[in-house]
DRENPA-3360 file (N, C-alpha, C; in nm, 2 decimals, always signed):
BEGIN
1 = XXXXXXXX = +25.39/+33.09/+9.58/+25.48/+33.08/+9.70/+25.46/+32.95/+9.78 ~ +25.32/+32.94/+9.80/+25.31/+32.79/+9.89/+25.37/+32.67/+9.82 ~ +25.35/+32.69/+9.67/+25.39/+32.59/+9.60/+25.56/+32.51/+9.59 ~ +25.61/+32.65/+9.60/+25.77/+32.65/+9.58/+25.85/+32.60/+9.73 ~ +25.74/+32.67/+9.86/+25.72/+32.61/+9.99/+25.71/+32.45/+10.02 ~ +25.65/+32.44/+9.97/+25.58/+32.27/+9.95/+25.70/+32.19/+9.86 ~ +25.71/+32.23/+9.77/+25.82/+32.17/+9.69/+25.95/+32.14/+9.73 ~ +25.97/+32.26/+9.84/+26.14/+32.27/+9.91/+26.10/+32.20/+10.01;
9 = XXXXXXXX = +26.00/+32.14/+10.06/+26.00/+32.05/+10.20/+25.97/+31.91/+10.16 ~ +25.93/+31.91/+10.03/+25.95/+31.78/+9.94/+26.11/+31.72/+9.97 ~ +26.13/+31.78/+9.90/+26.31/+31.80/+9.89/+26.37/+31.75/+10.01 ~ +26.37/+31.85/+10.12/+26.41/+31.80/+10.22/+26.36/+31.66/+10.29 ~ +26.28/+31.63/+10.28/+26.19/+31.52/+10.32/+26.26/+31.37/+10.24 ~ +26.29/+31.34/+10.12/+26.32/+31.31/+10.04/+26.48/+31.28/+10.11 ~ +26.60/+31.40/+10.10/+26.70/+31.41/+10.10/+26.68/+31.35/+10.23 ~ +26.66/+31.32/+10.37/+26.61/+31.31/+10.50/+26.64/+31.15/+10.51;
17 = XXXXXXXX = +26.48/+31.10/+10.42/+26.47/+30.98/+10.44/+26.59/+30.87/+10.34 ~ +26.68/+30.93/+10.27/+26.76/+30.88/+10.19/+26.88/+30.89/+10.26 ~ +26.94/+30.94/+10.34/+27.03/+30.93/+10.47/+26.99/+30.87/+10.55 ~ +26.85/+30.85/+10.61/+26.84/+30.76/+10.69/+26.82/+30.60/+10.68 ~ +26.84/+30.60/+10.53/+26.78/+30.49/+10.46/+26.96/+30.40/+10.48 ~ +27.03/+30.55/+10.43/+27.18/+30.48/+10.40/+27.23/+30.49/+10.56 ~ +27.21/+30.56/+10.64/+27.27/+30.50/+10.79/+27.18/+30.41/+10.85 ~ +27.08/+30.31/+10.79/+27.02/+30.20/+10.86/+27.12/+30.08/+10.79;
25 = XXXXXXXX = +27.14/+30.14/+10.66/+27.25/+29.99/+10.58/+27.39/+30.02/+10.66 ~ +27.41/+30.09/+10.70/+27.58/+30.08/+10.74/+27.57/+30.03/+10.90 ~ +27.44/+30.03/+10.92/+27.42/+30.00/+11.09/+27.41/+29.83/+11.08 ~ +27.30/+29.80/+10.94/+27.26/+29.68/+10.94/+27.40/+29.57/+10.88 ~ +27.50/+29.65/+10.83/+27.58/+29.60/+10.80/+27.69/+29.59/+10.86 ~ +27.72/+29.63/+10.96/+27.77/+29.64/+11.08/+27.74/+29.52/+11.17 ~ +27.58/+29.53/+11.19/+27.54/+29.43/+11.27/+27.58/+29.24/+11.22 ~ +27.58/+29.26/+11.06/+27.55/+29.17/+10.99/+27.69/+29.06/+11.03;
33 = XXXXXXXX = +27.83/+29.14/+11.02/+27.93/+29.15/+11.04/+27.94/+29.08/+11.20 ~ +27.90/+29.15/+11.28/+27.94/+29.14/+11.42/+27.83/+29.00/+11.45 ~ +27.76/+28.97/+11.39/+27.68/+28.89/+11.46/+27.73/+28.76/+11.37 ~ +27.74/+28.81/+11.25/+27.80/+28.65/+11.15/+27.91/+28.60/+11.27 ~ +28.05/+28.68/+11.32/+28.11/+28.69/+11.38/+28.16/+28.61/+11.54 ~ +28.05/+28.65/+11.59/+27.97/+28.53/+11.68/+27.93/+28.43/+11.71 ~ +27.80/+28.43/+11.56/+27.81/+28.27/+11.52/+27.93/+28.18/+11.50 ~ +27.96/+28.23/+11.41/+28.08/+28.14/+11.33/+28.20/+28.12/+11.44;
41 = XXXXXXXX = +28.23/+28.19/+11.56/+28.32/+28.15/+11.66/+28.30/+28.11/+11.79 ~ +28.19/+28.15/+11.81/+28.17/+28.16/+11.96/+28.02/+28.06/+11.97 ~ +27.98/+28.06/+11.86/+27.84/+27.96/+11.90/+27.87/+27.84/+11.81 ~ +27.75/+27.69/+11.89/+27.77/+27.60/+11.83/+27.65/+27.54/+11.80 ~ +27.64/+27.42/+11.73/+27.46/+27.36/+11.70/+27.37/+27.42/+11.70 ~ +27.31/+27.40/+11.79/+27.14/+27.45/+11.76/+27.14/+27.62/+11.80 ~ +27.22/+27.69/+11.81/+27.23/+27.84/+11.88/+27.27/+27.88/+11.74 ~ +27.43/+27.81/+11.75/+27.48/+27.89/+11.61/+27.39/+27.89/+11.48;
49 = XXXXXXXX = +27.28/+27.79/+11.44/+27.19/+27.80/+11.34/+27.10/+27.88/+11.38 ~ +27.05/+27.90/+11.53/+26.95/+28.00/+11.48/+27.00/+28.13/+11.49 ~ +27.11/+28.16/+11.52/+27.16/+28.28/+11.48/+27.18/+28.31/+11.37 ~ +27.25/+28.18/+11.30/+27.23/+28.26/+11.14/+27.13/+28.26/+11.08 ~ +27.02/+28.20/+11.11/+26.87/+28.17/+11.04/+26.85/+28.34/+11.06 ~ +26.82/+28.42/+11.18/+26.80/+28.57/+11.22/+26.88/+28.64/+11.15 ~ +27.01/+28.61/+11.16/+27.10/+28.74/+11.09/+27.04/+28.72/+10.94 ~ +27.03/+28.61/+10.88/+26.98/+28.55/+10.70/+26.85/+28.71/+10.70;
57 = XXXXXXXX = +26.73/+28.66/+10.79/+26.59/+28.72/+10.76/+26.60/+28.89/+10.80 ~ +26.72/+28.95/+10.88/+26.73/+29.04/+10.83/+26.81/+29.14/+10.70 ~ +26.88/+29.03/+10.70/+26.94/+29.06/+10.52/+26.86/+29.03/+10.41 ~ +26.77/+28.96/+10.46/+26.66/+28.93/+10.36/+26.57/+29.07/+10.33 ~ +26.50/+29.10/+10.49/+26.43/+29.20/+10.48/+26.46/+29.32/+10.42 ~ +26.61/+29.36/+10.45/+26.66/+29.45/+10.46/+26.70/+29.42/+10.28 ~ +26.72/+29.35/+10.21/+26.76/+29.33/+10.07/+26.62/+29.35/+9.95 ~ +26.48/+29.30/+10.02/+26.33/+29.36/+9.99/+26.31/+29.46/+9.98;
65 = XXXXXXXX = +26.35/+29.53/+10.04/+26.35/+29.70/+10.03/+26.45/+29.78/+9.94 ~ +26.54/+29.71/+9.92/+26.66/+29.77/+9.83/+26.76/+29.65/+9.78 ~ +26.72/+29.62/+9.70/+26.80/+29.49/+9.69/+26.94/+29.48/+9.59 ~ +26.96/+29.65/+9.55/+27.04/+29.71/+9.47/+27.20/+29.72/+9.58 ~ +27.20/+29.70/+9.73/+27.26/+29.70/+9.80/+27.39/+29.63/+9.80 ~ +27.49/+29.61/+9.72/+27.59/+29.49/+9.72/+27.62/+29.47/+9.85 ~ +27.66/+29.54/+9.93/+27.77/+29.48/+10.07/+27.64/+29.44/+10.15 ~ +27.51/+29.46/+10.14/+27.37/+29.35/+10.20/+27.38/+29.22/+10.15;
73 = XXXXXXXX = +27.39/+29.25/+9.98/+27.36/+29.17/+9.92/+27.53/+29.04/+9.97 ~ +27.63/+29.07/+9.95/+27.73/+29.01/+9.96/+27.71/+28.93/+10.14 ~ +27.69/+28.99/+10.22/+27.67/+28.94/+10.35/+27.54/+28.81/+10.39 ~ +27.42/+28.82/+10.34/+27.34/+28.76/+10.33/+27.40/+28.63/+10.22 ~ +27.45/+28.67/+10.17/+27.53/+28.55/+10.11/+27.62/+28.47/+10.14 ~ +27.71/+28.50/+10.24/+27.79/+28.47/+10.30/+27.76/+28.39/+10.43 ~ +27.66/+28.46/+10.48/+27.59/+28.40/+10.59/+27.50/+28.29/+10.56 ~ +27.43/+28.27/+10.42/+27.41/+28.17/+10.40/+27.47/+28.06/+10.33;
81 = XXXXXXXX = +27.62/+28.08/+10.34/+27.70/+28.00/+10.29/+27.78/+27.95/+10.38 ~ +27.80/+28.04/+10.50/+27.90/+27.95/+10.65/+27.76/+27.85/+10.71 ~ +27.58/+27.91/+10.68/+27.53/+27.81/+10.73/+27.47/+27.69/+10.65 ~ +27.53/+27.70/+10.52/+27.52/+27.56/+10.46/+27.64/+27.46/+10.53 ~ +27.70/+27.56/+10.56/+27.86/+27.45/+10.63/+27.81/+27.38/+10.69 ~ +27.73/+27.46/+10.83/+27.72/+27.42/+10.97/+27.57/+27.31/+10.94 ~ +27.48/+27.31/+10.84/+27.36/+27.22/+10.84/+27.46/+27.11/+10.78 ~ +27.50/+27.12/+10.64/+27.51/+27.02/+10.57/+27.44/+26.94/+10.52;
89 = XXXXXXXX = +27.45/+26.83/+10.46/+27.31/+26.72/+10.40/+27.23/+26.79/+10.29 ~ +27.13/+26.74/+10.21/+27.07/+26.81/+10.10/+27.05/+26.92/+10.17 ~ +26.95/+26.97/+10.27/+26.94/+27.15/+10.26/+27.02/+27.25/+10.27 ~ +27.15/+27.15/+10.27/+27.29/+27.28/+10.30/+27.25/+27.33/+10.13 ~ +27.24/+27.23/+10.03/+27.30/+27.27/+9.87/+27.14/+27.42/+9.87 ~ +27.08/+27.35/+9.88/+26.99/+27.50/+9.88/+27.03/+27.61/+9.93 ~ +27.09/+27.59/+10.08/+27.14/+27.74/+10.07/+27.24/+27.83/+10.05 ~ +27.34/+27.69/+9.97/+27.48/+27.72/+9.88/+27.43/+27.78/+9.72;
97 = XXXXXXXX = +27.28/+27.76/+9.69/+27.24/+27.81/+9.55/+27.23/+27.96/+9.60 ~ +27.12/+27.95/+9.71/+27.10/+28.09/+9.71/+27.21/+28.17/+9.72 ~ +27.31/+28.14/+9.85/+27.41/+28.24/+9.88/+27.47/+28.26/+9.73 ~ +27.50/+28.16/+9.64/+27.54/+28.18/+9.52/+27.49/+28.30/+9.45 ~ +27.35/+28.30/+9.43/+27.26/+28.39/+9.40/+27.33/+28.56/+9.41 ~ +27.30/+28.56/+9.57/+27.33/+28.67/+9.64/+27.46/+28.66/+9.60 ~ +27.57/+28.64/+9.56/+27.67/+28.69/+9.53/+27.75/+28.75/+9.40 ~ +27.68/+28.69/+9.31/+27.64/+28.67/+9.17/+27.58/+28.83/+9.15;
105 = XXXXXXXX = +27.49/+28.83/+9.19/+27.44/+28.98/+9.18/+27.52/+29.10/+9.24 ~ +27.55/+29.09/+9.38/+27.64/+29.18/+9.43/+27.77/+29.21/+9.32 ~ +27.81/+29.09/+9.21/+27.91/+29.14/+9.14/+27.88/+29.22/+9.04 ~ +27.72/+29.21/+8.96/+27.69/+29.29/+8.87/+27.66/+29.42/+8.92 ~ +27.62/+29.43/+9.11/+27.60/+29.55/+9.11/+27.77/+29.66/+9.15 ~ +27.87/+29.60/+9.19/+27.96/+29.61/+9.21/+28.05/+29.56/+9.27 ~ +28.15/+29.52/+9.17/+28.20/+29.40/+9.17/+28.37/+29.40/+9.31 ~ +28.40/+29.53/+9.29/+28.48/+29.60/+9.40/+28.40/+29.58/+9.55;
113 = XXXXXXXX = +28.31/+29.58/+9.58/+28.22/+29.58/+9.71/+28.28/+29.50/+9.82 ~ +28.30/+29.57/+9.95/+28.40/+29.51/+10.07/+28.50/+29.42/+9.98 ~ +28.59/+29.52/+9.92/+28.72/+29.45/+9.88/+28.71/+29.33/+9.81 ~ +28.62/+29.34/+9.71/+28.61/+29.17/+9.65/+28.55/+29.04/+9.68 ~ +28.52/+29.10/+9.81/+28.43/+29.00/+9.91/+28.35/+28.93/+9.87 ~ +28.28/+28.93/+9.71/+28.19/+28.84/+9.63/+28.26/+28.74/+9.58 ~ +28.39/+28.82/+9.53/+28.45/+28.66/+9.45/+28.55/+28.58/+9.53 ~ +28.57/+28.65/+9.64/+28.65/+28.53/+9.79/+28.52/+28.49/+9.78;
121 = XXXXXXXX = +28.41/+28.49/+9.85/+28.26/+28.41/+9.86/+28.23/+28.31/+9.78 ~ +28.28/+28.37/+9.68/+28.24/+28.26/+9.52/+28.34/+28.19/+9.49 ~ +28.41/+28.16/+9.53/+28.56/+28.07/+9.51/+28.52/+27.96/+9.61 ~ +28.49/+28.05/+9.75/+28.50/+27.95/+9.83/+28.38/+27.81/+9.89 ~ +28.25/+27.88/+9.79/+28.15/+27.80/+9.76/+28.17/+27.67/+9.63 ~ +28.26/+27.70/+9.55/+28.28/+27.64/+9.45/+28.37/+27.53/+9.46 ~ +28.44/+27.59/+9.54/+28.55/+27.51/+9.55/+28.47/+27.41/+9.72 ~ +28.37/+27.41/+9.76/+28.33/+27.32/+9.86/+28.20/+27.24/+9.87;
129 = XXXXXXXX = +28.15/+27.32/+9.71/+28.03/+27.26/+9.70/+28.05/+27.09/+9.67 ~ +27.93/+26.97/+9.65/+28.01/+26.90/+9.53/+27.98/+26.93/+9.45 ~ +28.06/+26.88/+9.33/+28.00/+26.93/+9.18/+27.91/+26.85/+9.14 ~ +27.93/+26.86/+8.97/+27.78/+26.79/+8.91/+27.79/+26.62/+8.96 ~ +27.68/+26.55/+8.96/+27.54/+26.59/+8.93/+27.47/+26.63/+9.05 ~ +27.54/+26.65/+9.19/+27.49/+26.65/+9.31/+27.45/+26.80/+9.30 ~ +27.58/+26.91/+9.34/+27.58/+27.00/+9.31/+27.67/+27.10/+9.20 ~ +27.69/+27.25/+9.23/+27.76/+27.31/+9.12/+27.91/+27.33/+9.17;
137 = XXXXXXXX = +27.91/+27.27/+9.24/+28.12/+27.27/+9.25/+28.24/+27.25/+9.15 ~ +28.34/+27.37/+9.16/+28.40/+27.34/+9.01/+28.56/+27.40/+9.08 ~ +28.64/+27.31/+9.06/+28.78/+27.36/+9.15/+28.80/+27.48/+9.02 ~ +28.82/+27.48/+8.91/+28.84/+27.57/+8.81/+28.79/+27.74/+8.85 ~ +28.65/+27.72/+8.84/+28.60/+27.84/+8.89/+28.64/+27.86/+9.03 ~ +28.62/+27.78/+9.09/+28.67/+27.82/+9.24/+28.82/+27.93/+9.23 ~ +28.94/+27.85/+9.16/+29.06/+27.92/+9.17/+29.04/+28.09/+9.13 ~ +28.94/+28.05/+8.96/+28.90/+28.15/+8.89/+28.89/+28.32/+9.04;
145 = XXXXXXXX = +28.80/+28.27/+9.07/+28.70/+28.36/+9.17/+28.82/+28.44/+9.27 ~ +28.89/+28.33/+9.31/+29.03/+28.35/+9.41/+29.11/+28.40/+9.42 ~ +29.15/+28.37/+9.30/+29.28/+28.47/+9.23/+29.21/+28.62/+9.19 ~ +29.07/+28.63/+9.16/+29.02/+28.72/+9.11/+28.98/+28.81/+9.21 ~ +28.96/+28.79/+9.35/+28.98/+28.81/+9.51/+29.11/+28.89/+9.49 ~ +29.20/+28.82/+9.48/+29.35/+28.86/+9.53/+29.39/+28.97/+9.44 ~ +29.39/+29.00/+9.32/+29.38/+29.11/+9.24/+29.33/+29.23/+9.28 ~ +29.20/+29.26/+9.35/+29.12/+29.33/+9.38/+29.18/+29.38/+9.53;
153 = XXXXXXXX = +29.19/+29.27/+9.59/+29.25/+29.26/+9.77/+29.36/+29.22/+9.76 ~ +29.50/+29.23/+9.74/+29.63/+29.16/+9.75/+29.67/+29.14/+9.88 ~ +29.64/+29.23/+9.98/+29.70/+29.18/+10.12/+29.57/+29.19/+10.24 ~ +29.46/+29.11/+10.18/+29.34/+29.11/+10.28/+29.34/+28.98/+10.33 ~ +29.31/+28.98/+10.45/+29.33/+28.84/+10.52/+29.23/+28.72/+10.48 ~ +29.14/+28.77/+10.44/+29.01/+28.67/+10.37/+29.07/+28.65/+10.26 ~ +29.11/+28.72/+10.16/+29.15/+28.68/+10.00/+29.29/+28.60/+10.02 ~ +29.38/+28.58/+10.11/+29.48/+28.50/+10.09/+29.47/+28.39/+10.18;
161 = XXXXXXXX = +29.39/+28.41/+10.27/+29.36/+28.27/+10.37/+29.26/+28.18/+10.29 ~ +29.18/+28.24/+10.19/+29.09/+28.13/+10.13/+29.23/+28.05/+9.99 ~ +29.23/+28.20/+9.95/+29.32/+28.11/+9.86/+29.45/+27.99/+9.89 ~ +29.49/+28.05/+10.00/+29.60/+27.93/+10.10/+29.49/+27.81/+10.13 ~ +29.38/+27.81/+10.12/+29.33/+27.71/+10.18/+29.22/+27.63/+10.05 ~ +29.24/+27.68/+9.92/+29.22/+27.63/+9.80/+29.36/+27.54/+9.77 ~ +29.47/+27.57/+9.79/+29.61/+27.55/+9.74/+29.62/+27.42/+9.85 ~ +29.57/+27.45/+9.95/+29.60/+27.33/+10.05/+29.51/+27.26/+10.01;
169 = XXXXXXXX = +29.39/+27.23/+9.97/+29.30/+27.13/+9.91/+29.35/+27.07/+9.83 ~ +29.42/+27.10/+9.76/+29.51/+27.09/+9.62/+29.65/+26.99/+9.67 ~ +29.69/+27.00/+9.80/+29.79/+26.95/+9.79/+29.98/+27.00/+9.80 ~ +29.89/+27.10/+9.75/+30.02/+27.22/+9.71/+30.06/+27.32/+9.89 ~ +30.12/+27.23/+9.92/+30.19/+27.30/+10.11/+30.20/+27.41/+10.08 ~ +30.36/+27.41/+10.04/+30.46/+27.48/+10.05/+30.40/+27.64/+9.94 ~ +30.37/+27.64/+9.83/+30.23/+27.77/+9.83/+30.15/+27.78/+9.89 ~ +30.03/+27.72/+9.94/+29.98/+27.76/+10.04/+29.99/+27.85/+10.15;
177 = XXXXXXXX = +30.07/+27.75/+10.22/+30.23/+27.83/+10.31/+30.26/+28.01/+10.32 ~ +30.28/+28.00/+10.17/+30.33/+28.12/+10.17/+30.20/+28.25/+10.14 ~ +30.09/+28.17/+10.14/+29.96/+28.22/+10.10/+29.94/+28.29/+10.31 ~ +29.90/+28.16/+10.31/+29.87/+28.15/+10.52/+29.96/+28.27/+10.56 ~ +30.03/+28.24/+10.54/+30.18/+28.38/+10.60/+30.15/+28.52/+10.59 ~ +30.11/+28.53/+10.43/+30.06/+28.68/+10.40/+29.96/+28.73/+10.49 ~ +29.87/+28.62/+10.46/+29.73/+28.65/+10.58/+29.72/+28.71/+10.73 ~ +29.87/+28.65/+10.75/+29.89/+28.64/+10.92/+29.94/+28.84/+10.92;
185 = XXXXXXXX = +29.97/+28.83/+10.77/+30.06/+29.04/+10.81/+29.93/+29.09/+10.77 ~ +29.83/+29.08/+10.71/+29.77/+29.16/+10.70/+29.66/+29.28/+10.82 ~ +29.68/+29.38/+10.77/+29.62/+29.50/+10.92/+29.49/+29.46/+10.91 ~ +29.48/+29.48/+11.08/+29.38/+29.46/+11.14/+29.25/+29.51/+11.06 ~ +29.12/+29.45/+11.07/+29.01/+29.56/+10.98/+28.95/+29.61/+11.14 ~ +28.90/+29.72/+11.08/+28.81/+29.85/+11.19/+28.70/+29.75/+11.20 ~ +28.65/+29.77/+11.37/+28.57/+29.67/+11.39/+28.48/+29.55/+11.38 ~ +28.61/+29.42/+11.33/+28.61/+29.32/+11.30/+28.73/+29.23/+11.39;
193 = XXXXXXXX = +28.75/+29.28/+11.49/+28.85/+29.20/+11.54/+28.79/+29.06/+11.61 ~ +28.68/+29.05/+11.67/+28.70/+28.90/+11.66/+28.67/+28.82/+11.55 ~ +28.63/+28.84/+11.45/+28.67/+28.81/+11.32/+28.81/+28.76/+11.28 ~ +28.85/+28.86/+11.31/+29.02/+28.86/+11.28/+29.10/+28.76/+11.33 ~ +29.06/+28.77/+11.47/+29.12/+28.69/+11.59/+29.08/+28.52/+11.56 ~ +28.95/+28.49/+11.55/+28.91/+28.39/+11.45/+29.00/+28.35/+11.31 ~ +29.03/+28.41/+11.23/+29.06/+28.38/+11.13/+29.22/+28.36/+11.18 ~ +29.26/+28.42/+11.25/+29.43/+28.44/+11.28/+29.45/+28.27/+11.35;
201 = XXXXXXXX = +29.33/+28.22/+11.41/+29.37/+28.13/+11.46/+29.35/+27.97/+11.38 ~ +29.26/+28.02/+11.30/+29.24/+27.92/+11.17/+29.37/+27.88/+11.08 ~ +29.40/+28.01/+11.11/+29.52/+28.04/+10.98/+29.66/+27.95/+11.09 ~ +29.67/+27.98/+11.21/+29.78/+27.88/+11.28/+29.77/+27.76/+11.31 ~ +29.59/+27.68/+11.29/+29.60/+27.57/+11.26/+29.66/+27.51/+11.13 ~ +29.64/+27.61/+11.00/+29.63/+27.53/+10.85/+29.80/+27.51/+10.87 ~ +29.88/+27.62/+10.94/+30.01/+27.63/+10.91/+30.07/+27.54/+10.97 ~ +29.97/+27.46/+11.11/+30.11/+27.38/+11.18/+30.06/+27.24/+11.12;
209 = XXXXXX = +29.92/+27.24/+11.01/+29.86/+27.11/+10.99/+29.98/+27.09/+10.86 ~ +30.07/+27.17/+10.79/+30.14/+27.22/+10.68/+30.27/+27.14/+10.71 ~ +30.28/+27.19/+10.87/+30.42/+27.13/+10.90/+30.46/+27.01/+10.94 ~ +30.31/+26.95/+10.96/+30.34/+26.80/+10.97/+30.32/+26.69/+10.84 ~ +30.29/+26.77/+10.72/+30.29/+26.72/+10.59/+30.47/+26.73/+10.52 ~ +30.49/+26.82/+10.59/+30.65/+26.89/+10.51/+30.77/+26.78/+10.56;
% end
């Protein structure tokens, strides 16, 4: 009897720490979100890098312990891919490999995770890295990844604003255009609005930069 006692508090114990394991990822990933969010709008130079240097080491941490996590794994990637933007210079490409890294995996572990979110990530590294011999930049793959986004997410405001903004690299307005447009209908996400609000205003610069090419 103590044994069967012992065994069922195993269990529970077990079942316990495995909920609390998965409501610290949906907290941390939450945070991950709200703080990328921040950076990327509201902060600049030396603040906005070490915010993302902090948000990076707890995706890190948090990826050490379970690194089987895609939507960690995709975010930590991401974050180190808006802060290769903001460094630039050789140590940006290092941490456009890693983000690469982290994204790359997130797709083996599931490739659907936050709506495709790895291969918008991986488009948009590709398509900004440079290519050989400097770095791995490749417009081909880039599109690849993009279009492979938009399949997955057809009316998400990340998957047609990157790709509107691959087509505008390109040259190509008037698609674009109609890329930027989609972006602007797409619903709001659940607590991501300055996110949103950010990106909505991105998206009305690319469109009036559009109008003075037309």
């Amino acid at each position: 009897m103590k044994l069967i006692k012992f065994l069922s508090m195993l269990i529970v114990l077990v079942a316990c720490s495995q909920n609390i394991s998965a409501q610290s990822s949906e907290a941390l990933l939450s945070d991950l979100q709200s703080g990328w969010a921040v950076a990327n709008y509201q902060l600049k130079d030396k603040d906005q890098i070490k915010a993302f240097e902090q948000l990076i080491t707890r995706g890190e941490a948090s990826l050490s312990r379970n690194s089987n996590n895609a939507e960690i794994q995709i975010w930590t990637g991401i974050i180190k891919s808006t802060l290769a933007g903001a460094k630039e210079g050789l140590g940006a490409l290092g941490l456009a490999k890693a983000a690469k890294t982290h994204l790359e995996k997130a797709i083996t572990l599931n490739d659907k995770a936050l709506n495709g979110s790895a291969y918008t990530s991986l488009g948009v590294l590709y398509n900004n890295v440079p290519g050989w011999p400097i770095g791995f930049g490749d417009k081909k793959k880039s599109e690849k990844y993009l279009r492979k986004a938009l399949e997955i997410n057809p009316n998400g405001i990340d998957s047609n604003y990157f790709y509107a903004d691959f087509l505008l690299s390109k040259k190509k307005y008037i698609d674009a255009q109609v890329y930027f447009d989609k972006a602007l209908q797409a619903s709001p996400r659940t607590g991501r609005n300055l996110a949103d609000a950010g990106r909505r205003k991105e998206i009305d610069l690319a469109l009036a930069s559009i109008q003075k090419k037309l």
